[in-house]
N, C-alpha and C positions, 0 to 999 in steps of 0.2 A: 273514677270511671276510666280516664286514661291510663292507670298504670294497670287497669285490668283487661284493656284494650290490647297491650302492648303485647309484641311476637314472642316475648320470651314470657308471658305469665301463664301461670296453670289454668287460668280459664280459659285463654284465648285457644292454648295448646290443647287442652282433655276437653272443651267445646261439645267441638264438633261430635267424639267419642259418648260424648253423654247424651247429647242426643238422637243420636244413631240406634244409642242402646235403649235406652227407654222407647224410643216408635218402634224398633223391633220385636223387644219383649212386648208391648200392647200387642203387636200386632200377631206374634204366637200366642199368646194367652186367649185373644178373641175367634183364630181360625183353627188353632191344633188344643185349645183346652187348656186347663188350670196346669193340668199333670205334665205337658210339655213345659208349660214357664220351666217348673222347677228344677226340669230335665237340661233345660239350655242352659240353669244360672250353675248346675253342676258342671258342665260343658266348658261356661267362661273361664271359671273357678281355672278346671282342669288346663286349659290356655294357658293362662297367666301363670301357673304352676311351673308349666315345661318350657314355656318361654320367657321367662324374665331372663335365663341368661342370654337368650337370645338378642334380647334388648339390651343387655349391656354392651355385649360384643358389637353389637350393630351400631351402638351412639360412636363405639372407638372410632370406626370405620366412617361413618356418616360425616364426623365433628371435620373431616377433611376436606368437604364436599362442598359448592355454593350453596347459598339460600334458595337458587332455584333446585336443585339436584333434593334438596332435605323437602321442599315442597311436594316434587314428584314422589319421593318415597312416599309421602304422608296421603298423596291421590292414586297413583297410578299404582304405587308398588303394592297398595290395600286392595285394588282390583283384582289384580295377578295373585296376592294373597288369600285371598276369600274364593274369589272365582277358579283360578288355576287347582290351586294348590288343595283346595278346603273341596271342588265341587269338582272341576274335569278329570287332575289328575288320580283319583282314585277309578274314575272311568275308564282313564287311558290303560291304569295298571291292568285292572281288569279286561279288556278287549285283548290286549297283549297278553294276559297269562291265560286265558282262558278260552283264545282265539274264535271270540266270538265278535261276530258286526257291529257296530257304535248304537244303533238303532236300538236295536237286542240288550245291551247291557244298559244303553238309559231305560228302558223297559223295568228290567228287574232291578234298577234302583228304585222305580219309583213306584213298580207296582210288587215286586217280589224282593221287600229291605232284606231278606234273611239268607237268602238263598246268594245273593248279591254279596253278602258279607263273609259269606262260606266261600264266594271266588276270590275275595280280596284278599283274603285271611292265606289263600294259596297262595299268593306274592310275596308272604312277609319275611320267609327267609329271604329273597333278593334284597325287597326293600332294607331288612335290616342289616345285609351285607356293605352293601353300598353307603349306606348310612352313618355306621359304622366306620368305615373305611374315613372317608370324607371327615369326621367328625373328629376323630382319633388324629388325622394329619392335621387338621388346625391345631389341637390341643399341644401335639408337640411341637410343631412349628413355632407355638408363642414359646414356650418353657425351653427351647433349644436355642430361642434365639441370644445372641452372646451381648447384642446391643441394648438390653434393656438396664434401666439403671436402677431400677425399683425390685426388689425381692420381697417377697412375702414371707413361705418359709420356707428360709434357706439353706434347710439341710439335704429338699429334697431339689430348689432349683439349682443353686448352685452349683454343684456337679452335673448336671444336665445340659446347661450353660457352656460345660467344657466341650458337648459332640457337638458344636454349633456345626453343622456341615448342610447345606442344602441337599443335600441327595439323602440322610442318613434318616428322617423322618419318615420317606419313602420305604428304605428298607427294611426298617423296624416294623409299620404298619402292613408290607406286604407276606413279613415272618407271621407276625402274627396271623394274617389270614390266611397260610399256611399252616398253623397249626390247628386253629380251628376246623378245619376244614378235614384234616387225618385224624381227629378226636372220635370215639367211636359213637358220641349220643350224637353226633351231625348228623343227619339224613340227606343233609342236602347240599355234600360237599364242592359239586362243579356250581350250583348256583354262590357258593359261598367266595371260589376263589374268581370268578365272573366277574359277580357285582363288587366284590371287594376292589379285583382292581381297575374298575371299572371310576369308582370313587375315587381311589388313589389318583389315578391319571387326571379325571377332572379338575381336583384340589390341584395339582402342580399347574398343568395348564390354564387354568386360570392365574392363580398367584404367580407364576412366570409371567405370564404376559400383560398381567399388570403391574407390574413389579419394571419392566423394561418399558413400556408404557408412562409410566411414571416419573423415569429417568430422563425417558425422550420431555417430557413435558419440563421439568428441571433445569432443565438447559437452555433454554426460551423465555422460562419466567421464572420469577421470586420463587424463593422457599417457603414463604408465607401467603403465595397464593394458594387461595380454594379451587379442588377441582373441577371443571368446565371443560367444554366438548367431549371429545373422545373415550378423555381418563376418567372421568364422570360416569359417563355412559357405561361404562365397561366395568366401574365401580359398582353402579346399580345393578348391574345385570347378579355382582358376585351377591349383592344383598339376598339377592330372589334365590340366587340357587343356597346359600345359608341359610334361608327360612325354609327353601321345601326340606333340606336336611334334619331343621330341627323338626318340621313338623310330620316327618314319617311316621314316627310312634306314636305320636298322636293320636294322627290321623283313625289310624288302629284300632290304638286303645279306646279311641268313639263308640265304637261298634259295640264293646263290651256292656257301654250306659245304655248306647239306643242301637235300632237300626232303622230308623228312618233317615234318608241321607240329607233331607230336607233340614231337619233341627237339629243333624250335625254339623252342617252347613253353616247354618244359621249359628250354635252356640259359638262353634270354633272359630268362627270368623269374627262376633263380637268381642271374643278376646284376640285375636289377633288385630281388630282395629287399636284397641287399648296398649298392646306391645308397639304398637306404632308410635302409637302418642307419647309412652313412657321414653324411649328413645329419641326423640328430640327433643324431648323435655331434658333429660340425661344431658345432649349437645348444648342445648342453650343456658340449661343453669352452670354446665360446666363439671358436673357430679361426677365424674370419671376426677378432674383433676383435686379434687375435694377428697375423696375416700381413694387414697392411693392405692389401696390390696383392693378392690372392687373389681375390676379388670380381671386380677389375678384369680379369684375365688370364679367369678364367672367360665375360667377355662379351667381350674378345677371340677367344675360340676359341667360341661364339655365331656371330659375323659371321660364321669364317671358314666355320661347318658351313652357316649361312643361302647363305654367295655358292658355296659348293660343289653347297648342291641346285640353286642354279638353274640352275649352269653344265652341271651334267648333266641340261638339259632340254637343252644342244646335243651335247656331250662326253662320253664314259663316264670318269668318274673311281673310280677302285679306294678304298673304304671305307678300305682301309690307312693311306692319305694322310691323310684327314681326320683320322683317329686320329691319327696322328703327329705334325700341325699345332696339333690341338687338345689333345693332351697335354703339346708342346714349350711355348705358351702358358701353360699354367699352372703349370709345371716353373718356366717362368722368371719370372713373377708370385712362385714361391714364392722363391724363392733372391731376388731384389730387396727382399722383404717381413725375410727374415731379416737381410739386411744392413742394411736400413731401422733395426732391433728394435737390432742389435749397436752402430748407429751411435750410439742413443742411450744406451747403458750408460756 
């Protein structure tokens, strides 16, 4: 009973998550009908799909963090993930793109889903500029960086490795949204070079400034202290904006299964409490330093969701894809990393 008690085991960790998710699912099955259940558990499904890399990237980053700081991820930051990001921001996008009253578009969320989804579907070249943008600079920031000691496959990181240069991720990702944007199936080229560097700027300004943040804290304490106060704070805050990023196309791609924004809501948030949990699960067992290419395959299928939103600022690409691209990636990150583990036994 104790060791199932304990902070690091899968019950005490996915708990809370399983409970969450079974009063949910009752509680759709009893007020939206049988036809909803199965509509949300495609929904979760659809979550966990597009966010496991999410969860891996997030254990990197979390595993530096206190026990209080991995707490609030697992309360607060599920709040800001379900409520933010699953329910207001797709409201926000809409009153912005659509320049209509806050009043007005919770209105045709909840009474006119279709018409609602027709406004949102208008932002999705922004969103997926930005996105994009954002997505694309973490991807080469890990694979340019010159400090890593672990290569996966290193035909394509290693020479990558050689433009270690902080500024050069920028300017590759701003070319890029520069060509997309003079391609002739763009329609919506000033939204593309907007939001793109609109991304761009964020990912640096954040990672600068915690990055100098970090240094400042370094000088004060151990190298094997966990983050606390300021750098913490400022750590969490890079979580939430890495999850509204991964969960742009998501968000979306909901629309396509339902448009009630209610059991959108509802399914994509029961998988995003579950990407929570997988991620400090991740921290605690330590799974990051266990499957060495894990990490790596993760920012593999990073690039591939970044070069999918932008391609579908010209092409309709089906959310399935991405799924399958981005979970085949880290399928095989993991099977490379256990052979890596076997080889040295």
């Amino acid at each position: 009973m104790k060791a199932s008690l304990h902070p690091h085991s899968a019950l005490r960790i996915f708990g809370v998550s399983g409970v969450i998710t079974i009063l949910s699912l009752i509680a759709i099955s009893i007020f939206l009908g049988p036809g909803a259940l199965v509509v949300a558990l495609i929904l979760i499904a659809v979550e966990l799909a597009f966010s496991f890399d999410n969860a891996i990237i997030n254990a990197k980053i979390l595993g530096k963090m206190s026990e209080f700081w991995q707490k609030m991820f697992l309360t607060v930051g599920v709040v800001i993930a379900i409520f933010g990001m699953r329910v207001v921001f797709p409201l926000l996008i809409v009153m912005l793109t659509a320049h209509l009253p806050w009043k007005e578009v919770v209105d045709l969320a909840l009474n006119n889903p279709a018409q609602y989804a027709e406004k949102l579907d208008l932002a999705h070249p922004s969103i997926s500029a930005f996105g994009g943008g954002f997505l694309l600079m973490l991807a080469l920031h890990f694979f340019m960086d010159d400090n890593r000691e672990v290569l996966w496959i290193k035909r394509i990181e290693r020479p990558l490795m050689r433009f270690a240069r902080w500024w050069l991720p920028a300017v590759i990702v701003l070319i890029t949204m520069l060509l997309f944007a003079v391609l002739p199936f763009n329609h919506h080229p000033a939204e593309t070079i907007r939001s793109g560097i609109a991304g761009i700027l964020l990912y640096l300004a954040i990672n600068l400034f915690t990055e100098w943040i970090g240094k400042v804290a370094n000088k004060s304490t151990a190298a094997a202290t966990k983050q606390t106060g300021l750098l913490a704070f400022l750590t969490f805050m890079y979580l939430q904006v890495l999850d509204a990023s991964f969960s742009f196309d998501g968000v979306i791609g909901a629309f396509a299964i339902t448009n009630e924004i209610v059991l959108i809501a509802a399914g994509l948030g029961i998988g995003a409490i579950w990407v929570r949990s997988m991620t400090v699960y991740m921290v605690r067992k330590g799974t990051l330093d266990s499957y060495l290419f894990l990490e790596h395959g993760a920012h593999y299928a990073v690039f591939v969701l970044a070069l999918t939103m932008l391609l579908s600022l010209l092409i309709d690409i089906p959310e399935v894809i991405t799924g399958i691209l981005g979970l085949g990636l880290i399928g095989a990150s993991i099977v490379a990393s256990r052979q890596a583990l076997a080889a040295k036994r």
